[in-house]
N, C-alpha and C positions, 0 to 999 in steps of 0.2 A: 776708271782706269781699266784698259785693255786687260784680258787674261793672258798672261805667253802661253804660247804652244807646249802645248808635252813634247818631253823628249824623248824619241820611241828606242828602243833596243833592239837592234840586226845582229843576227850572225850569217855569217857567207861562209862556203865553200867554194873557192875558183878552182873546179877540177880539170883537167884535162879532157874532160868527155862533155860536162854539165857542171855549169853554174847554179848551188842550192842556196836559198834565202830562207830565213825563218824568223818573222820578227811579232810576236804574240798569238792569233790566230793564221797569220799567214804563212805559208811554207808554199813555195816554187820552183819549180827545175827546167833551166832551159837550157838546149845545147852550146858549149863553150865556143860559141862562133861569132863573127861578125862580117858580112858580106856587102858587096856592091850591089846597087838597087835594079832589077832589073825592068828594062822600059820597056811598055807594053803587056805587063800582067800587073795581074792587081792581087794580093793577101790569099787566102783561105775562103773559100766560098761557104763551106759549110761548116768552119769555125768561125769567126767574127771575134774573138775574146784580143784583148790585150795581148796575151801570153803568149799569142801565135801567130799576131801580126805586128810586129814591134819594133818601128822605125824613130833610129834618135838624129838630131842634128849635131852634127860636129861645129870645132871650133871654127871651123871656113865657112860654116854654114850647108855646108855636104848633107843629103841624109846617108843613113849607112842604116841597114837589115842586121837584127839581132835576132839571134838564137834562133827557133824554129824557122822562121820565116829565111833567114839567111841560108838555115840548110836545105832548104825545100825551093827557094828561088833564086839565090844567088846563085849566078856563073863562075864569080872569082869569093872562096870563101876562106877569110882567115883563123885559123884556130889560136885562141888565146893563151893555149899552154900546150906545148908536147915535148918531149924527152924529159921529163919532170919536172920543168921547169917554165913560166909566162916566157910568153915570145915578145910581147910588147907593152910596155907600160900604158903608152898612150890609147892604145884598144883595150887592155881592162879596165882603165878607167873610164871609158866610155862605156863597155856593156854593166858595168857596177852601176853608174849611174842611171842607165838607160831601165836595169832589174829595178832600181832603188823607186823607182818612178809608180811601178805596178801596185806599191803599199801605201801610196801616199792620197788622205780623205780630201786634203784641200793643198791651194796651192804656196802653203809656205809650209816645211816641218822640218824639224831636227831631229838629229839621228848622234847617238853612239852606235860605232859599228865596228865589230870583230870579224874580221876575217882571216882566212886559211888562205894560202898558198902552198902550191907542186914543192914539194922538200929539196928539191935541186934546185931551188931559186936561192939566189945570190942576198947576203946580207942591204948591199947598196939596193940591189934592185927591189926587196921590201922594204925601204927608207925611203927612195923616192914614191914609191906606190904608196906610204903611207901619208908624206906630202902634199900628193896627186889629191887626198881625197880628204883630207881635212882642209877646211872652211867651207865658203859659199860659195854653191853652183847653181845657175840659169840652168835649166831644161825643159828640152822643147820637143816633144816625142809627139807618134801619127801613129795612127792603127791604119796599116794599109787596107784593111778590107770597107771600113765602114768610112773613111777618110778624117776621122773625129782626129782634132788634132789638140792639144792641149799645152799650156808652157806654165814652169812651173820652179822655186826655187827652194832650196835644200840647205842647211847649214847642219855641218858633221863637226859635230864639236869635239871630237875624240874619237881615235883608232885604235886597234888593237891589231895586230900582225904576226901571224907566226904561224908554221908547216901544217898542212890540214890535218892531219894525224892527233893533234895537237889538241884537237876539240874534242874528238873522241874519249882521248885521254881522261880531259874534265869531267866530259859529260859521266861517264864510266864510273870515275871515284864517286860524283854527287850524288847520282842517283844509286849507289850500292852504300851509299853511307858511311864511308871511308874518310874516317878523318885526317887521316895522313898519308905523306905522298909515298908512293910503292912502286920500286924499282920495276918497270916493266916495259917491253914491245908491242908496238901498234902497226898492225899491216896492212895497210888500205889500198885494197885490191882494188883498183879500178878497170877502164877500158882499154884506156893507151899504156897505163904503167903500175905498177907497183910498189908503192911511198912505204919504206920502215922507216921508223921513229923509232929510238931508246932511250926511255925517260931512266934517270941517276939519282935518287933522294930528289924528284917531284924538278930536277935540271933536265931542259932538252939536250942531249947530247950530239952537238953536229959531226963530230967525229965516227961515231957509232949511227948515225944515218944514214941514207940513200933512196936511189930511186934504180928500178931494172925495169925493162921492157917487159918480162915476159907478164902478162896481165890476160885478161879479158880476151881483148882482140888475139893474143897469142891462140887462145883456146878458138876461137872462131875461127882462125885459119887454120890450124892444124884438122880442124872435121872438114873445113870447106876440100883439103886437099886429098883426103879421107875419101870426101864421096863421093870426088870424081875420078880416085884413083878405080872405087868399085862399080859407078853407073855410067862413066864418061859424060856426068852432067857436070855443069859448071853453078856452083851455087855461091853469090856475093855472102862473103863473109859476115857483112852486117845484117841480111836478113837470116840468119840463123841466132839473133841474137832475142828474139821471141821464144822460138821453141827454147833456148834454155834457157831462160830466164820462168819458163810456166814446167820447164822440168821433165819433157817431151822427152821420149828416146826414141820416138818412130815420126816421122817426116812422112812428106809429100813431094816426090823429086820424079819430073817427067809424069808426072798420072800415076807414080807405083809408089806404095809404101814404104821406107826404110828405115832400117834398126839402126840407128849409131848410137848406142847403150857403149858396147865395148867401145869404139870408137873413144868416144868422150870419157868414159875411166880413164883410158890409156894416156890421153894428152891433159886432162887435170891432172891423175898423179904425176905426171914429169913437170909441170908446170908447178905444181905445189913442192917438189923437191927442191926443186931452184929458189924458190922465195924462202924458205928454209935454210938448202947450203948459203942465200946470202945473208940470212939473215946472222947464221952462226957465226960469218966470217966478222959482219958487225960487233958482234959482241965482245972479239978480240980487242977491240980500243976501248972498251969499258975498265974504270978500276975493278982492280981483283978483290975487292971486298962487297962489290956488285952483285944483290940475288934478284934473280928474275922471279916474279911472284905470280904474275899474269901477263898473257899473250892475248889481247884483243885484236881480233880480226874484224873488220870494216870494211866497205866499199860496195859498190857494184857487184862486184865478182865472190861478196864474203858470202851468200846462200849456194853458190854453186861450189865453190874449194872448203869452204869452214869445217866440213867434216876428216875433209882430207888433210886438212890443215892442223886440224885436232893431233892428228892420227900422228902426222909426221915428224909437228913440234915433241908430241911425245916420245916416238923412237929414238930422234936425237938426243935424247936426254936434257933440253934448255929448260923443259917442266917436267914438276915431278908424276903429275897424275893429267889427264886430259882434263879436267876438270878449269885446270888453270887456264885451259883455253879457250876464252867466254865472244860471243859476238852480240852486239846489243842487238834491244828489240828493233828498232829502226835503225838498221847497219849503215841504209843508203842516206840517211840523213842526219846521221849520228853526229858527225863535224861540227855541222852545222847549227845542231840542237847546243854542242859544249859552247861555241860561240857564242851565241845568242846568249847563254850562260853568262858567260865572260863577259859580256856587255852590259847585261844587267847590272853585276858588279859593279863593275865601272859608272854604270849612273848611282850606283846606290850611294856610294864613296862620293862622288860630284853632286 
C-alpha cells in the first residue's frame, strides 16, 4: 500500500511590495508582480535559480513572468496589490501558485495554507481568493534562464485568510508566551502602504482598521525631492531604498558625497506622526472598555520608523511606557512566520 504524501504547512504574506512564503525550512520573498514575457531576452545570466526566473503557465496556456524576473524584464508589469488592497484575484492566484511551486520535493504535494492579505481587501474578495485556491491544481512553471521546465500538481486542502497584520499578531503572543488574547495594534509599515490592525479580546476589528499611503515609498520620495532640491541631481526613489535600508546617511550623488541624516529625520518623523494620528483616530471605534497593552510594529519600513514609532505611540499617550512598543526579531517576515503558525494548527486539528 502506497505512503500518502505529507501534508506540508505554508504561511503567505501577499504584500503590496513582496510576496513572503515560509513553510518549515523554507522562507522566500519575491516582488508582488506579474508581467508579460518579453521576446528576445532570456532570465538572469548570472543567476540561474528558480527564484529569479520564474515563468508560470496560465489557464489559456499563456506563460506570464513572476516576481523578480517580471520586475527586471517585463515591459507591461502588473502589481498584485496597491492602495491596500489585491488588484486581481485571478493574478494572485497565479503568482500563489507559481511561489507554491519553489517548495515542492516532487511532483504531487498537499498543502495547508494561511495566508495574509493588504487590510483594505474586501470580505468577498477574501472568499473568492479563498475559493481560488482550495482544491487541485495542474502547474506547469520554466526557469527562463536554464529552460528546465517542470509540471506539477498540488492539492490545498485548507485555507486560512485574513489581513497580514494578523500573523504578526499570533506570531507575537506565541512566541512571548502569552496565553491570552491582548487588546492591541499592529502597524505594518511596508513600501506602498501602511496596514493598522486593532485586535479587541483576541477579535480583528474592521472598523478600527485601515490602510494610508504614507509608508516606505513616502519616505524615499520625500529625500529623492530633498536631494535635488540641494545638488540639482535627480535620484530614482527606488534606488535610495539600499542606503536606507543598511542605515547610510551619506550617499554618492554626481561623484560628491552627501549627508541626508537631517533630511530623513525630518520626513520619518512626519511620516511616523501620520501613522499615529491615524492610528489614534482608529481607536475611536473601539469599545470604551478597550485597553491597548501593545503596539507591534512590523514591515519593511519597521527598522527604519520603530524608534520613531516608539517615541511617538508614547507622547500620544495610546501606551503607557515605550516599552509597550515591541517589533519582532524578524519584523520583515513576522506575517508570515504567524501564518505558517496558524497552518500548522490547522493540520494538527485535521
Amino acid at each position: 500500500m502506497p505512503i500518502a504524501p505529507m501534508t506540508n504547512a505554508v504561511g503567505i504574506d501577499l504584500g503590496t511590495s513582496t510576496i513572503k512564503l515560509i513553510s518549515e525550512n523554507y522562507q522566500y520573498r519575491i516582488p508582488s508582480l506579474i508581467g508579460t514575457p518579453n521576446p528576445g531576452w532570456q532570465g538572469m545570466s548570472s543567476d540561474k535559480s528558480w527564484l529569479n526566473n520564474l515563468i508560470i503557465e496560465d489557464s489559456k496556456g499563456q506563460e506570464v513572468y513572476i516576481g523578480e524576473l517580471a520586475r527586471l524584464q517585463s515591459e507591461i508589469r502588473k502589481p498584485l496589490a496597491s492602495e491596500g488592497k489585491m488588484k486581481s484575484i485571478d493574478n494572485s492566484l497565479l503568482a500563489l501558485k507559481a511561489i507554491l511551486s519553489l517548495i515542492m520535493k516532487s511532483s504531487y504535494e498537499q498543502f495547508v495554507v494561511a495566508t495574509g492579505v493588504p487590510i483594505a481587501t474586501g470580505v468577498e474578495e477574501s472568499k473568492k481568493l479563498s475559493r481560488g485556491l482550495k482544491g487541485t491544481h495542474e502547474i506547469k512553471v520554466r526557469n527562463d534562464a536554464t529552460g528546465e521546465a517542470k509540471q506539477m500538481k498540488i492539492l490545498i486542502e485548507q485555507v486560512f485568510i485574513a489581513p497580514e497584520p494578523y500573523g504578526t499578531y499570533w506570531h507575537s503572543l506565541k512566541t512571548s508566551g502569552v496565553q491570552t488574547a491582548v487588546d492591541s495594534i499592529i502597524v505594518d509599515v511596508g513600501h506602498g502602504t501602511t496596514d493598522i490592525l486593532c485586535m479587541y479580546k483576541g477579535n480583528m476589528m474592521r472598523a478600527a482598521s485601515g490602510s494610508i499611503e504614507e509608508a516606505v515609498d513616502s519616505l524615499t520620495n520625500a529625500l529623492s525631492r530633498a536631494i535635488q532640491e540641494k545638488s540639482g541631481k535627480i535620484i530614482r526613489p527606488f534606488d535610495l531604498m539600499t542606503a536606507i535600508e543598511q542605515g547610510k546617511n551619506n550617499i554618492l550623488v554626481g561623484g560628491k558625497a552627501l549627508d541626508i541624516g537631517k533630511a530623513m529625520d525630518q520626513a520619518v518623523g512626519s511620516i511616523a506622526d501620520v501613522i499615529v494620528d491615524e492610528s489614534n483616530r482608529l481607536l475611536n471605534n473601539l469599545p470604551p472598555d478597550a485597553w491597548i497593552e501593545k503596539v507591534i510594529v512590523c514591515g519593511g519600513g519597521a527598522y527604519v520608523f520603530g524608534d520613531y514609532l516608539k517615541a511617538a505611540f508614547f507622547e500620544a499617550n495610546i501606551v503607557k511606557n515605550k516599552e509597550e512598543v515591541i517589533m519582532p526579531k524578524n519584523a520583515v517576515m513576522s506575517n508570515a512566520l504567524g501564518f505558517e503558525q496558524i497552518a500548522l494548527t490547522k493540520l494538527k486539528k485535521q
